[in-house]
Every structure is written in C-alpha cells, then in structure tokens.
mmCIF file as Biopython writes it, N, C-alpha, C and O atoms, coordinates in Angstrom:
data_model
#
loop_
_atom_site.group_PDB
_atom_site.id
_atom_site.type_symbol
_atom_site.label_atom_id
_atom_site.label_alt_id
_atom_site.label_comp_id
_atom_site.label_asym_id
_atom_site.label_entity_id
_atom_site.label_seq_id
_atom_site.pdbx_PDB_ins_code
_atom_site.Cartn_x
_atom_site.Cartn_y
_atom_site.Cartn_z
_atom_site.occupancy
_atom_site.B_iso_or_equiv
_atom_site.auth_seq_id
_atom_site.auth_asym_id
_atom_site.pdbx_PDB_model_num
ATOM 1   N N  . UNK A ? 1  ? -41.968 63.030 -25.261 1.0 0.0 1  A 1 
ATOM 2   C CA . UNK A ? 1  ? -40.715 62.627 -24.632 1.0 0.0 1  A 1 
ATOM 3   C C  . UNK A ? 1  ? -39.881 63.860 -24.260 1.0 0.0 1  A 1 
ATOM 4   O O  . UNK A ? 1  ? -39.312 64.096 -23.194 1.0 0.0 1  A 1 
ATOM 5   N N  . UNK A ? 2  ? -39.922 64.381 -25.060 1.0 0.0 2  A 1 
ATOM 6   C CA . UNK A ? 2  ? -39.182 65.883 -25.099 1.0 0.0 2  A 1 
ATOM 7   C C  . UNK A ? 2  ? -39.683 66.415 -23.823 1.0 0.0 2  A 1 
ATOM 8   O O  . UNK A ? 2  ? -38.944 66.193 -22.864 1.0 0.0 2  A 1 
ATOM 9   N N  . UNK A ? 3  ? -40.989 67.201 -23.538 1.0 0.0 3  A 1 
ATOM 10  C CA . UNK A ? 3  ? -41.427 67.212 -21.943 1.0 0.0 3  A 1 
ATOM 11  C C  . UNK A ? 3  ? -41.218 66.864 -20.795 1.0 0.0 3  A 1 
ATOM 12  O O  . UNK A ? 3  ? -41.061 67.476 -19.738 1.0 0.0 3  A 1 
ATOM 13  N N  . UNK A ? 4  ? -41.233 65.349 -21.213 1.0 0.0 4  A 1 
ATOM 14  C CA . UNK A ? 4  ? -40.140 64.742 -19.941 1.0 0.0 4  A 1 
ATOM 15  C C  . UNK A ? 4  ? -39.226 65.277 -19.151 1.0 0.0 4  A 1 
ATOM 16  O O  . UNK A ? 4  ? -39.131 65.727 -18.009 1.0 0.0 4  A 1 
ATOM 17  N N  . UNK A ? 5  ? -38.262 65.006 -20.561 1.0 0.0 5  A 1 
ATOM 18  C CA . UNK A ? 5  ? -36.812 65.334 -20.823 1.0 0.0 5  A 1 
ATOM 19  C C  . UNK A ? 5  ? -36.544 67.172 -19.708 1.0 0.0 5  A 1 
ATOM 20  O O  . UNK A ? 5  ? -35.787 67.534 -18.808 1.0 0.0 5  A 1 
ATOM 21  N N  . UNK A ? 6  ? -37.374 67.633 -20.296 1.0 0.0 6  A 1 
ATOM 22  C CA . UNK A ? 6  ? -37.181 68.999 -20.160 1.0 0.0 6  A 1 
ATOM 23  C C  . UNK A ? 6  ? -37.646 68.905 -18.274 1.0 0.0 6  A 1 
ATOM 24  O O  . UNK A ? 6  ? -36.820 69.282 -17.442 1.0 0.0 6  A 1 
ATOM 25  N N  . UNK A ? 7  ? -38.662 68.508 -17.956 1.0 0.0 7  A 1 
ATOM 26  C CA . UNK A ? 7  ? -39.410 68.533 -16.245 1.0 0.0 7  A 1 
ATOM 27  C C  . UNK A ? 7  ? -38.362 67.402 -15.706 1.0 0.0 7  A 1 
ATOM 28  O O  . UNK A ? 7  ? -37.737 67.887 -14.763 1.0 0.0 7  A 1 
ATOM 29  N N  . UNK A ? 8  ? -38.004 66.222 -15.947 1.0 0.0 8  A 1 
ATOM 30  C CA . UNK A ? 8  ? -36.573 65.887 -15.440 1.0 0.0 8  A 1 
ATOM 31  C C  . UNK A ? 8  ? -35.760 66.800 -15.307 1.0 0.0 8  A 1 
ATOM 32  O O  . UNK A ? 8  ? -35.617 67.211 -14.155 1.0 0.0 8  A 1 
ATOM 33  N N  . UNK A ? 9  ? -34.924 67.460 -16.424 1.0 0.0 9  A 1 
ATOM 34  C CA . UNK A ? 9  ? -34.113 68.307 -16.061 1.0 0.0 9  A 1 
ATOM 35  C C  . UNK A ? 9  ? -34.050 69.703 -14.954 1.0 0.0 9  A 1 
ATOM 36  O O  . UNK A ? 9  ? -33.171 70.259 -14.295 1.0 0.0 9  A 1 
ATOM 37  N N  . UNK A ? 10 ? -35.358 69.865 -15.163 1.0 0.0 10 A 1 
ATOM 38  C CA . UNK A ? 10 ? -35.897 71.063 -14.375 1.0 0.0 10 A 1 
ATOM 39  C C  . UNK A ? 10 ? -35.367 70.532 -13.038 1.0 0.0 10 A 1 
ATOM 40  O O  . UNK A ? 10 ? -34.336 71.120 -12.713 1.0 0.0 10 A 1 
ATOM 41  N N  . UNK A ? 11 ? -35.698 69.749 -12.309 1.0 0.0 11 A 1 
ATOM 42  C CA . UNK A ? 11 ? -36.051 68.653 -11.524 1.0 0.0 11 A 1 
ATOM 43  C C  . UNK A ? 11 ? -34.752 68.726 -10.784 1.0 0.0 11 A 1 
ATOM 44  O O  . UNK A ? 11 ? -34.419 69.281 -9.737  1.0 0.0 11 A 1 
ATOM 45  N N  . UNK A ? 12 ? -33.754 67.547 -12.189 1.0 0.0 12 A 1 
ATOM 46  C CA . UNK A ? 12 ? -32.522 67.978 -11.497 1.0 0.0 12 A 1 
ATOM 47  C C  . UNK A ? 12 ? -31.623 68.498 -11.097 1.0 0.0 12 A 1 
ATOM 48  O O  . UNK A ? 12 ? -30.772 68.118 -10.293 1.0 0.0 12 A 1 
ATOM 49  N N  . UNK A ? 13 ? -31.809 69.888 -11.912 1.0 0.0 13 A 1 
ATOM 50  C CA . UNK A ? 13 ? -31.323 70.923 -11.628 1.0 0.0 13 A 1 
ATOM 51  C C  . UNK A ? 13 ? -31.514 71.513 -9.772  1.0 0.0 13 A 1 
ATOM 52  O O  . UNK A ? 13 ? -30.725 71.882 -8.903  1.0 0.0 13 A 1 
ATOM 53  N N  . UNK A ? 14 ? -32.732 71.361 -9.846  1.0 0.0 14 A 1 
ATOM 54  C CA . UNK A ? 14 ? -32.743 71.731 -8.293  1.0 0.0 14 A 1 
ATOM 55  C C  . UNK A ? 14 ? -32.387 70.876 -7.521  1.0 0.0 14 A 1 
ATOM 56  O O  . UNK A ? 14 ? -32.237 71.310 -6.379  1.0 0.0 14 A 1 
ATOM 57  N N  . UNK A ? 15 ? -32.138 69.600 -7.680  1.0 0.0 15 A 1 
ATOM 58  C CA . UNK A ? 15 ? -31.485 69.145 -6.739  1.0 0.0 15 A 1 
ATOM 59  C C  . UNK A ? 15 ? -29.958 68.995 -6.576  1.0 0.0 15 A 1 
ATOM 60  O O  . UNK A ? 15 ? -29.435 68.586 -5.539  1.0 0.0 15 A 1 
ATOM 61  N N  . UNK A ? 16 ? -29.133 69.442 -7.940  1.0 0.0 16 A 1 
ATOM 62  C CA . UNK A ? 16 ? -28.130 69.442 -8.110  1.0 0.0 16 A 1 
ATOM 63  C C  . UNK A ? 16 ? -27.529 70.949 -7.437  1.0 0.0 16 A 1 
ATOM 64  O O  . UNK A ? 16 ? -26.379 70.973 -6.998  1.0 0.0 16 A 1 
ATOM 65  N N  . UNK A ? 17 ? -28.281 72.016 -7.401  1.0 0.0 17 A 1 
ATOM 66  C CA . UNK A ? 17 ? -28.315 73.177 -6.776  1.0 0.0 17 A 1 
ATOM 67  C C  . UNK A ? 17 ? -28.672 72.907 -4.989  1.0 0.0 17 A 1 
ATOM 68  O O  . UNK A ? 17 ? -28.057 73.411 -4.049  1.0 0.0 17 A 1 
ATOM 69  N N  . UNK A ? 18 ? -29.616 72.148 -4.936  1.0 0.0 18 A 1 
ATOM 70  C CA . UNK A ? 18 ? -29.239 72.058 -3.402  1.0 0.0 18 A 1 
ATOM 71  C C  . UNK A ? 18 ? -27.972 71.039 -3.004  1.0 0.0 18 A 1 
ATOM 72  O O  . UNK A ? 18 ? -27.329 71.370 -2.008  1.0 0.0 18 A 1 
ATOM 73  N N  . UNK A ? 19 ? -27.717 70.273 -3.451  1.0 0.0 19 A 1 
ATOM 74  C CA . UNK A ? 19 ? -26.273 69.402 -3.344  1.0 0.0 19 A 1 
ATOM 75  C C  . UNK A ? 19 ? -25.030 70.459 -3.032  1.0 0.0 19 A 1 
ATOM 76  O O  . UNK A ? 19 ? -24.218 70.331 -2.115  1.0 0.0 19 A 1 
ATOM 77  N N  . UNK A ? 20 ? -25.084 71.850 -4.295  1.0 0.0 20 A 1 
ATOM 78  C CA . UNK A ? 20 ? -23.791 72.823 -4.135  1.0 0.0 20 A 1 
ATOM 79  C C  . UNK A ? 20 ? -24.224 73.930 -2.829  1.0 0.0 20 A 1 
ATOM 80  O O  . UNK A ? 20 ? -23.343 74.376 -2.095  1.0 0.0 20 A 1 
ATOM 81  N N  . UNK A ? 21 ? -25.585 74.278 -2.662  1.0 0.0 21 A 1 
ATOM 82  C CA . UNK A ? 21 ? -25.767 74.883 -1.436  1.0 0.0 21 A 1 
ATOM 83  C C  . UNK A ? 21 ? -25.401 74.756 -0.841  1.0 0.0 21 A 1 
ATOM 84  O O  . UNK A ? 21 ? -24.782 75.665 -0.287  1.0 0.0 21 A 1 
ATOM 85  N N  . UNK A ? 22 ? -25.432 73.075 -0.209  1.0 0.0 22 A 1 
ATOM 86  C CA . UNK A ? 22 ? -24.957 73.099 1.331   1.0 0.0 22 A 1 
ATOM 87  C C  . UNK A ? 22 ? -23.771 72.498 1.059   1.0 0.0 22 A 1 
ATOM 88  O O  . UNK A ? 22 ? -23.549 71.487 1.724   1.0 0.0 22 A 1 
ATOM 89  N N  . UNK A ? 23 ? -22.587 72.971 -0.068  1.0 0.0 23 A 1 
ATOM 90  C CA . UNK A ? 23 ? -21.961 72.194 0.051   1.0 0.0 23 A 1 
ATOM 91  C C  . UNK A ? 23 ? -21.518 70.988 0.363   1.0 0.0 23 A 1 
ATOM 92  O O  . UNK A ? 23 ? -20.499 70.922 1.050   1.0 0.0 23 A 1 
ATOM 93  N N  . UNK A ? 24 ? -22.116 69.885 -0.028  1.0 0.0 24 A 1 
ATOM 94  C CA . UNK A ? 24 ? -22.381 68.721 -0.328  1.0 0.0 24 A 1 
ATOM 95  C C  . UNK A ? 24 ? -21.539 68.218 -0.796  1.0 0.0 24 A 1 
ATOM 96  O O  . UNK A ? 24 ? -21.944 68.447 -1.935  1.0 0.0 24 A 1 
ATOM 97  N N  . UNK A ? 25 ? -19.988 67.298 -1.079  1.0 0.0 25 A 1 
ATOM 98  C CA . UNK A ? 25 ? -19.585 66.748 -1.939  1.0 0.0 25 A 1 
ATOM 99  C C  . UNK A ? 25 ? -20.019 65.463 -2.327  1.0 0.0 25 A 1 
ATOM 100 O O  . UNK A ? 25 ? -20.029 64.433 -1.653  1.0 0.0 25 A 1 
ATOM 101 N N  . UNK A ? 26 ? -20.412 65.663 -3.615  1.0 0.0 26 A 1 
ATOM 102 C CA . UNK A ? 26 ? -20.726 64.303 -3.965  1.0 0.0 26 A 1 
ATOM 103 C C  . UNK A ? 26 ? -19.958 63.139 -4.354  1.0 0.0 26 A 1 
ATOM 104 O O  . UNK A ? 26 ? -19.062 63.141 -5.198  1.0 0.0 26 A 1 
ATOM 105 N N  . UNK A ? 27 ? -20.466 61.900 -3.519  1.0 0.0 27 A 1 
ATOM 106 C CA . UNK A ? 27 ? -19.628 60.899 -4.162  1.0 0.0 27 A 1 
ATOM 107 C C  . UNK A ? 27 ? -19.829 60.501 -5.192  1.0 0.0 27 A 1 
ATOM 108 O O  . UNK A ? 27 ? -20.719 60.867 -5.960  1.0 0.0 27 A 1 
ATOM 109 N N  . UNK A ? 28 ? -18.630 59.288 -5.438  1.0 0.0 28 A 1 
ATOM 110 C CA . UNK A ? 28 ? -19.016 59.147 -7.471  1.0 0.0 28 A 1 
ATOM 111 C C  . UNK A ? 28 ? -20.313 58.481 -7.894  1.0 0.0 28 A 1 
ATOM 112 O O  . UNK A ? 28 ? -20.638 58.438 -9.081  1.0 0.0 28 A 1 
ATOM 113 N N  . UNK A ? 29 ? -21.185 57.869 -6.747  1.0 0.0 29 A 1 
ATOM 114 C CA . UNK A ? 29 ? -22.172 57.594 -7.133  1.0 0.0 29 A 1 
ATOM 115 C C  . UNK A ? 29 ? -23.168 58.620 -7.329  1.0 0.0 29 A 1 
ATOM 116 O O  . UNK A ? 29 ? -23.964 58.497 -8.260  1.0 0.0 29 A 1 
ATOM 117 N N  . UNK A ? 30 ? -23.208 59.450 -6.687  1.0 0.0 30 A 1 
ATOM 118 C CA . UNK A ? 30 ? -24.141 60.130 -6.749  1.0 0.0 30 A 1 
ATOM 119 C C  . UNK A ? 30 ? -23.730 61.158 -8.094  1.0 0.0 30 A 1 
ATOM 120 O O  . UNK A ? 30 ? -24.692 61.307 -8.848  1.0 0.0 30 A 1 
ATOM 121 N N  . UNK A ? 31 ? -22.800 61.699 -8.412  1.0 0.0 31 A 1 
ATOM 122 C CA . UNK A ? 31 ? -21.920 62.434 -8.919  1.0 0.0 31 A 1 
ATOM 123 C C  . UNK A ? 31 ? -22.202 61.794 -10.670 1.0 0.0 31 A 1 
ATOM 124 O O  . UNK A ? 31 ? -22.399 62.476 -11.675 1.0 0.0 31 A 1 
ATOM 125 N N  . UNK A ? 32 ? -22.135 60.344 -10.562 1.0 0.0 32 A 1 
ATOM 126 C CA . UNK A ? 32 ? -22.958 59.519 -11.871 1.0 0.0 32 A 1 
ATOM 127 C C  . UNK A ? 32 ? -23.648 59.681 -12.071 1.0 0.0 32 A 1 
ATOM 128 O O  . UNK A ? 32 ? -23.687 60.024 -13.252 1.0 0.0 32 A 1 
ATOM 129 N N  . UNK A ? 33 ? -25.026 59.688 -11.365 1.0 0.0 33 A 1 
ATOM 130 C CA . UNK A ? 33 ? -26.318 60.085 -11.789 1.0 0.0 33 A 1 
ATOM 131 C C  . UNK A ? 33 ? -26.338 61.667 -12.010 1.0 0.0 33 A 1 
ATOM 132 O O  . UNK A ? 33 ? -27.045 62.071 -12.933 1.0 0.0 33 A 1 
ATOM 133 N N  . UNK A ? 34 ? -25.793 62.384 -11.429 1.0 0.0 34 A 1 
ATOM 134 C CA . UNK A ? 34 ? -26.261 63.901 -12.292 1.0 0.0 34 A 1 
ATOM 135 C C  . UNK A ? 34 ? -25.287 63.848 -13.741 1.0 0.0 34 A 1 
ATOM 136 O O  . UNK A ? 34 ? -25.253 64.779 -14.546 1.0 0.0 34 A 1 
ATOM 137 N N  . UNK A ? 35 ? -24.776 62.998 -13.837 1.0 0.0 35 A 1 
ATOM 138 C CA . UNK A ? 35 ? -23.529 63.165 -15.656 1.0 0.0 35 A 1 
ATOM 139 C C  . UNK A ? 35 ? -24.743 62.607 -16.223 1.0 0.0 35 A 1 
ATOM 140 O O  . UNK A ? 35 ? -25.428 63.079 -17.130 1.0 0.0 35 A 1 
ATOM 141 N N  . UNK A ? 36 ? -24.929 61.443 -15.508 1.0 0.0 36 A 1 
ATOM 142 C CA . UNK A ? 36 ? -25.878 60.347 -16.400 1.0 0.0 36 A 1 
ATOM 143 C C  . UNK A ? 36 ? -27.409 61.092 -16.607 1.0 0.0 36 A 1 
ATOM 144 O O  . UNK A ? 36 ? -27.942 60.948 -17.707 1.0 0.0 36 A 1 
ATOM 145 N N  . UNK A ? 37 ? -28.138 61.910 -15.522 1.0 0.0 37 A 1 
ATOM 146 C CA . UNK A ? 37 ? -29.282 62.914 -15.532 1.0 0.0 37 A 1 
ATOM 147 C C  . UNK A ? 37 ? -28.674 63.971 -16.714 1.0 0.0 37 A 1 
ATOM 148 O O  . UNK A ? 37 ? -29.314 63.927 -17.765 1.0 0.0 37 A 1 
ATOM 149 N N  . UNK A ? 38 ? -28.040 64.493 -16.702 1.0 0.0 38 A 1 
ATOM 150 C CA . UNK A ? 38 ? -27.638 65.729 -17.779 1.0 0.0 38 A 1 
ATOM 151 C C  . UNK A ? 38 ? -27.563 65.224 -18.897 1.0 0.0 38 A 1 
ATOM 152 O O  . UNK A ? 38 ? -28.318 65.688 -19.751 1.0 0.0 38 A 1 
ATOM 153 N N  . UNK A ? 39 ? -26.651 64.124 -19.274 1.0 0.0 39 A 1 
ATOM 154 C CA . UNK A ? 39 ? -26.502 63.489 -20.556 1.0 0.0 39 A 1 
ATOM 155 C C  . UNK A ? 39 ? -27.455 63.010 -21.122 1.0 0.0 39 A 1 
ATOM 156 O O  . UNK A ? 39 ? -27.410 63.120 -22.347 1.0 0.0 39 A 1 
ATOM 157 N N  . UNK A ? 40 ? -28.454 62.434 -20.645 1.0 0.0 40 A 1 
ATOM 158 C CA . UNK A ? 40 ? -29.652 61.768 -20.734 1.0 0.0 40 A 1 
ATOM 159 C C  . UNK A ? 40 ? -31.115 62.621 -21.311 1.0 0.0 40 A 1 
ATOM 160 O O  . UNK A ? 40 ? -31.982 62.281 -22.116 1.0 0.0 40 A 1 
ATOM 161 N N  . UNK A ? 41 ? -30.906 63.963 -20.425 1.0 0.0 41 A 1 
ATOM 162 C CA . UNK A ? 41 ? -31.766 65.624 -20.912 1.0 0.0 41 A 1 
ATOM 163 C C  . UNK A ? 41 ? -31.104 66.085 -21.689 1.0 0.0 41 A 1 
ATOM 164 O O  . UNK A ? 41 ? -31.589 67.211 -21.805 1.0 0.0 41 A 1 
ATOM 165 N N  . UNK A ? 42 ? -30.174 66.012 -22.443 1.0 0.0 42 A 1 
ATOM 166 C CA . UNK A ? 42 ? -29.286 66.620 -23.352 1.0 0.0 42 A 1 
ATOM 167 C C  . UNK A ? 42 ? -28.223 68.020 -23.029 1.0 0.0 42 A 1 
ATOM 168 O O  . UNK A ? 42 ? -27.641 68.636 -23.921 1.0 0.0 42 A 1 
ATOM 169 N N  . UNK A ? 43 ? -28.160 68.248 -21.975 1.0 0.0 43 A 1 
ATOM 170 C CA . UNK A ? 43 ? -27.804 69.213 -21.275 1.0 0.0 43 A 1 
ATOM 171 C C  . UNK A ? 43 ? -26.040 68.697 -20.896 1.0 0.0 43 A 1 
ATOM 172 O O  . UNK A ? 43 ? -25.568 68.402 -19.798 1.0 0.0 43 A 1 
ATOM 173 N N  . UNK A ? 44 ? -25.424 68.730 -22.128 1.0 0.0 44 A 1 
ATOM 174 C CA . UNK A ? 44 ? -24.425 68.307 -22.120 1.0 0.0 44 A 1 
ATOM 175 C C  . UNK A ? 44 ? -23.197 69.315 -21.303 1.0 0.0 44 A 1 
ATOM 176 O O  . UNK A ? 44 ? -22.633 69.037 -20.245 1.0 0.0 44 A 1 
ATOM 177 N N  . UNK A ? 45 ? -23.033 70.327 -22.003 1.0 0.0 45 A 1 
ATOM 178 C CA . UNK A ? 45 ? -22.411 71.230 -21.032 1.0 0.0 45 A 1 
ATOM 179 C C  . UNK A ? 45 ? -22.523 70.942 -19.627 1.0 0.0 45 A 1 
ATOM 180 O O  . UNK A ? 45 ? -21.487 70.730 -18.997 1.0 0.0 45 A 1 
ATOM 181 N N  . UNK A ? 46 ? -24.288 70.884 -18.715 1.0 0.0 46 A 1 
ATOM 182 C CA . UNK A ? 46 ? -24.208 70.634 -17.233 1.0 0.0 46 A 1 
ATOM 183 C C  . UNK A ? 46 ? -23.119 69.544 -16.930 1.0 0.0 46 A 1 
ATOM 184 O O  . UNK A ? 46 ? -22.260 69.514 -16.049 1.0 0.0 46 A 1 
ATOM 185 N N  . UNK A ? 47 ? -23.521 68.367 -18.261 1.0 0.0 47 A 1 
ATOM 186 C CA . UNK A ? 47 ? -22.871 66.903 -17.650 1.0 0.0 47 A 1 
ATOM 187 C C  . UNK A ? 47 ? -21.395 67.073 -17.524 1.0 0.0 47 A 1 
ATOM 188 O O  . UNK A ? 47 ? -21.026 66.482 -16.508 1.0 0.0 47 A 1 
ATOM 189 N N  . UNK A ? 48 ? -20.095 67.820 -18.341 1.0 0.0 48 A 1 
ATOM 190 C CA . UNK A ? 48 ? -19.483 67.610 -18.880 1.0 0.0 48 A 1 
ATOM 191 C C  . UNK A ? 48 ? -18.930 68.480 -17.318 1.0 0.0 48 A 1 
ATOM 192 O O  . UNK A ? 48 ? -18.245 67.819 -16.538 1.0 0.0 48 A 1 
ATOM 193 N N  . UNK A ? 49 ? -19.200 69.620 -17.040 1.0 0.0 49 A 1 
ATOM 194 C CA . UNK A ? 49 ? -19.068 70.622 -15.961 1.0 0.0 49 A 1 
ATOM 195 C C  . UNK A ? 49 ? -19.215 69.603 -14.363 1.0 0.0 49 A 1 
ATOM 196 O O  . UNK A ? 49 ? -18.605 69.832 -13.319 1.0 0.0 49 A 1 
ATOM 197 N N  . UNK A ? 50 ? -19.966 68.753 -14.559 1.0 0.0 50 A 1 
ATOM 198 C CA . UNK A ? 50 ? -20.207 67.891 -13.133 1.0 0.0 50 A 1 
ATOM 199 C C  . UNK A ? 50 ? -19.048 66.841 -13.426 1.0 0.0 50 A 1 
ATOM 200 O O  . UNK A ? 50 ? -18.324 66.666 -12.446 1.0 0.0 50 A 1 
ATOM 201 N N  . UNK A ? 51 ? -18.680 66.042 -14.650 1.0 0.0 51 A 1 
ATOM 202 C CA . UNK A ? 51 ? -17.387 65.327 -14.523 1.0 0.0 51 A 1 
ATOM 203 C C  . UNK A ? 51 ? -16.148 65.997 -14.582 1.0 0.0 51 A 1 
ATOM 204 O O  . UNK A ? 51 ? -15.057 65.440 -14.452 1.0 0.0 51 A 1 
ATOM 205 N N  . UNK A ? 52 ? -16.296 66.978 -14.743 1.0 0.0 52 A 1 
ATOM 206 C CA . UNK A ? 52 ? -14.862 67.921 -14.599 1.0 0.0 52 A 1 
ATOM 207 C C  . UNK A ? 52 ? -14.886 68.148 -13.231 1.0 0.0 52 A 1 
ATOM 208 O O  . UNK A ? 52 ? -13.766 68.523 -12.884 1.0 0.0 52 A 1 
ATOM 209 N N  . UNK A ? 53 ? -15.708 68.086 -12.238 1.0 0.0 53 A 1 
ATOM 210 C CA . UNK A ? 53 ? -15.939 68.480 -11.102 1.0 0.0 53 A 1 
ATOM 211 C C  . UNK A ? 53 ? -15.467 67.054 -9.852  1.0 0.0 53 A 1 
ATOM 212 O O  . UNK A ? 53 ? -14.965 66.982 -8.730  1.0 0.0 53 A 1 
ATOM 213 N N  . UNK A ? 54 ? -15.974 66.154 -10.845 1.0 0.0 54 A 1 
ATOM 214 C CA . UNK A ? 54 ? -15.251 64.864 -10.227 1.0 0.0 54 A 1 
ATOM 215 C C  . UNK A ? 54 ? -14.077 64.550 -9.238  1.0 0.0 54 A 1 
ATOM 216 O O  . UNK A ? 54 ? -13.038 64.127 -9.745  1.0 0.0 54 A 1 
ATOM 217 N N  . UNK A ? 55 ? -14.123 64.681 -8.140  1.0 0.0 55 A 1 
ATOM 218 C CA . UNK A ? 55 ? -12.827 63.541 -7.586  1.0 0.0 55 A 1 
ATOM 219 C C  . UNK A ? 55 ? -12.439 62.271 -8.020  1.0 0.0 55 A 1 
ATOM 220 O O  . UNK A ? 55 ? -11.248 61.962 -8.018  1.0 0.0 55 A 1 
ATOM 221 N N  . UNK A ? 56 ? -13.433 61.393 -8.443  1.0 0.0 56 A 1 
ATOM 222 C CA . UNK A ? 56 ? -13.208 60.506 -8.731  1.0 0.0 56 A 1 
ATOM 223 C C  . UNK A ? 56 ? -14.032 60.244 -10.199 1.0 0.0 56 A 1 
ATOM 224 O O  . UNK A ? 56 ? -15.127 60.680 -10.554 1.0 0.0 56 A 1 
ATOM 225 N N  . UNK A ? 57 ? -13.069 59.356 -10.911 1.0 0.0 57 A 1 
ATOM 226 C CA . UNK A ? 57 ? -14.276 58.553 -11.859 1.0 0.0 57 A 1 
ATOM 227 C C  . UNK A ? 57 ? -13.742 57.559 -12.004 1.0 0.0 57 A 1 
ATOM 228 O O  . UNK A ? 57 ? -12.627 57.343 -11.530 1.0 0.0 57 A 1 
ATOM 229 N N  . UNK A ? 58 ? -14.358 56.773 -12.644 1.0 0.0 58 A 1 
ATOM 230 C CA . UNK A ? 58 ? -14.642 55.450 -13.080 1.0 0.0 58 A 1 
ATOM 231 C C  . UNK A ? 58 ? -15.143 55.523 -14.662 1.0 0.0 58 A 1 
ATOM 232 O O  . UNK A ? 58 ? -15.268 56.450 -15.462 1.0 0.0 58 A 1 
ATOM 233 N N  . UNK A ? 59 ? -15.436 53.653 -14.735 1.0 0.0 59 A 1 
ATOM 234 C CA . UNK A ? 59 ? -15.602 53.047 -16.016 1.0 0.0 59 A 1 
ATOM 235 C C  . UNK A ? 59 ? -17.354 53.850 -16.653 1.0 0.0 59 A 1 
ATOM 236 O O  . UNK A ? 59 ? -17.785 54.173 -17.760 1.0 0.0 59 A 1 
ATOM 237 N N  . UNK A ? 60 ? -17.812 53.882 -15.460 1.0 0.0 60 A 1 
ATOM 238 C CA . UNK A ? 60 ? -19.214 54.832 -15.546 1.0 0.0 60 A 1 
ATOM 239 C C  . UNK A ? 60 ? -19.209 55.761 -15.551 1.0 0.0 60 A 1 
ATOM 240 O O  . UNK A ? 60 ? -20.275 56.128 -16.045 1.0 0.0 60 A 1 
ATOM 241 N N  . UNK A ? 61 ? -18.521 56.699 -15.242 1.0 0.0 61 A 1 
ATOM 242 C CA . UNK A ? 61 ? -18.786 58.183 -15.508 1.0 0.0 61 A 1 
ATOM 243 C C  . UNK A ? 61 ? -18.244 58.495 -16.665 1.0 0.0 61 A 1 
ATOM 244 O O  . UNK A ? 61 ? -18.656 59.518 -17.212 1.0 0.0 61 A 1 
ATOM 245 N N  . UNK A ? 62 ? -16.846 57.432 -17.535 1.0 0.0 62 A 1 
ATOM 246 C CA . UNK A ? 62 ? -16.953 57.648 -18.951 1.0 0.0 62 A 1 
ATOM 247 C C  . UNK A ? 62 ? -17.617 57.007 -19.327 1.0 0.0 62 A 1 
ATOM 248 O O  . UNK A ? 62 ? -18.127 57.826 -20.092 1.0 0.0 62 A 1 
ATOM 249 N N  . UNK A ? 63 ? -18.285 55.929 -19.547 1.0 0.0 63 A 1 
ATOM 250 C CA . UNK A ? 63 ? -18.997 55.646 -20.228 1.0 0.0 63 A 1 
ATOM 251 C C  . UNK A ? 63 ? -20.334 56.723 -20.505 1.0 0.0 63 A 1 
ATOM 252 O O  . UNK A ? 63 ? -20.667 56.963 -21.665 1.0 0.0 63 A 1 
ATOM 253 N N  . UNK A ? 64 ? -21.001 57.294 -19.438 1.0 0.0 64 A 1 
ATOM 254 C CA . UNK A ? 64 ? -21.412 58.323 -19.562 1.0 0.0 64 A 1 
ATOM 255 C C  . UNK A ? 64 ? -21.368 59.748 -20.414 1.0 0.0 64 A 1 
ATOM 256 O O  . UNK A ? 64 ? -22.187 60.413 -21.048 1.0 0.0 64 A 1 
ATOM 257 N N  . UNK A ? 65 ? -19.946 59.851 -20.076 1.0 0.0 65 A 1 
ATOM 258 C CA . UNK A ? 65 ? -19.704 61.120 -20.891 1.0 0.0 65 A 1 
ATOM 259 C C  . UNK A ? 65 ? -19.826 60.816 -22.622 1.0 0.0 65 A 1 
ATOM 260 O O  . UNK A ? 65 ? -20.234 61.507 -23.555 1.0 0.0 65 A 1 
ATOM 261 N N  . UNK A ? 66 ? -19.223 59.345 -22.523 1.0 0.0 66 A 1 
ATOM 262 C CA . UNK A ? 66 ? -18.601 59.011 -23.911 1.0 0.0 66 A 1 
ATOM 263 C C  . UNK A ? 66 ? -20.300 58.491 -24.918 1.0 0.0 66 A 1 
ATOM 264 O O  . UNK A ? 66 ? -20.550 58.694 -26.107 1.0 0.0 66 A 1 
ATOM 265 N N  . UNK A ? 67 ? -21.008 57.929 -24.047 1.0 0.0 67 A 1 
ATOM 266 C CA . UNK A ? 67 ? -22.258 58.013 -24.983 1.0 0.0 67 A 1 
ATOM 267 C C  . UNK A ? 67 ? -22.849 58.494 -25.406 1.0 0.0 67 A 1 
ATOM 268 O O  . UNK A ? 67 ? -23.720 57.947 -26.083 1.0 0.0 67 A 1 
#
C-alpha cells in the first residue's frame, strides 16, 4: 500500500507542478482533489500549503484537511 501511496504521490506532484507552470488557477474542485491527493499520501504539509492557497473553500476542503 505504502508503494502506491508513494507512485500516486509522485504522480501528483507532477501534475500539481504543471497546474503552477502554466499558471493555472485552480478551481475548488480541482484544488480538492490535490488537499484530498496529499492528505490521502500523507504529505500533509503539500495538502495544508494547497488549502492555504485556496480562493475558495468549502465543507470539503475542511473536511479534508480536518481528517
């Protein structure tokens, strides 16, 4: 599981890096799934750094943070 965990993250990291390349703002949906991708790989710092980054949140992006 751990493997996974780790080639997910790999994963989303690069796509979370091409999102800030082209300057991309993400909406809160999309913006959920990388809290919810980070939180999920344990890569809490990333998650915590992408909801601080937030324009918007919602009942999901804390719930996210908060689980």
């Amino acid at each position: 599981q751990r493997c996974i965990n780790m080639k997910a993250l790999a994963v989303g990291k690069q796509i979370h890096v091409h999102i800030l390349k082209h300057r991309f703002i993400p909406n809160i949906v999309l913006a959920n799934h990388l809290v919810n991708m980070y939180v999920r790989c344990g890569s809490l710092v990333d998650a915590r750094r992408v909801f601080d980054e937030m324009h918007e949140r919602n009942v999901i992006s804390w719930t996210a943070m908060i689980s």
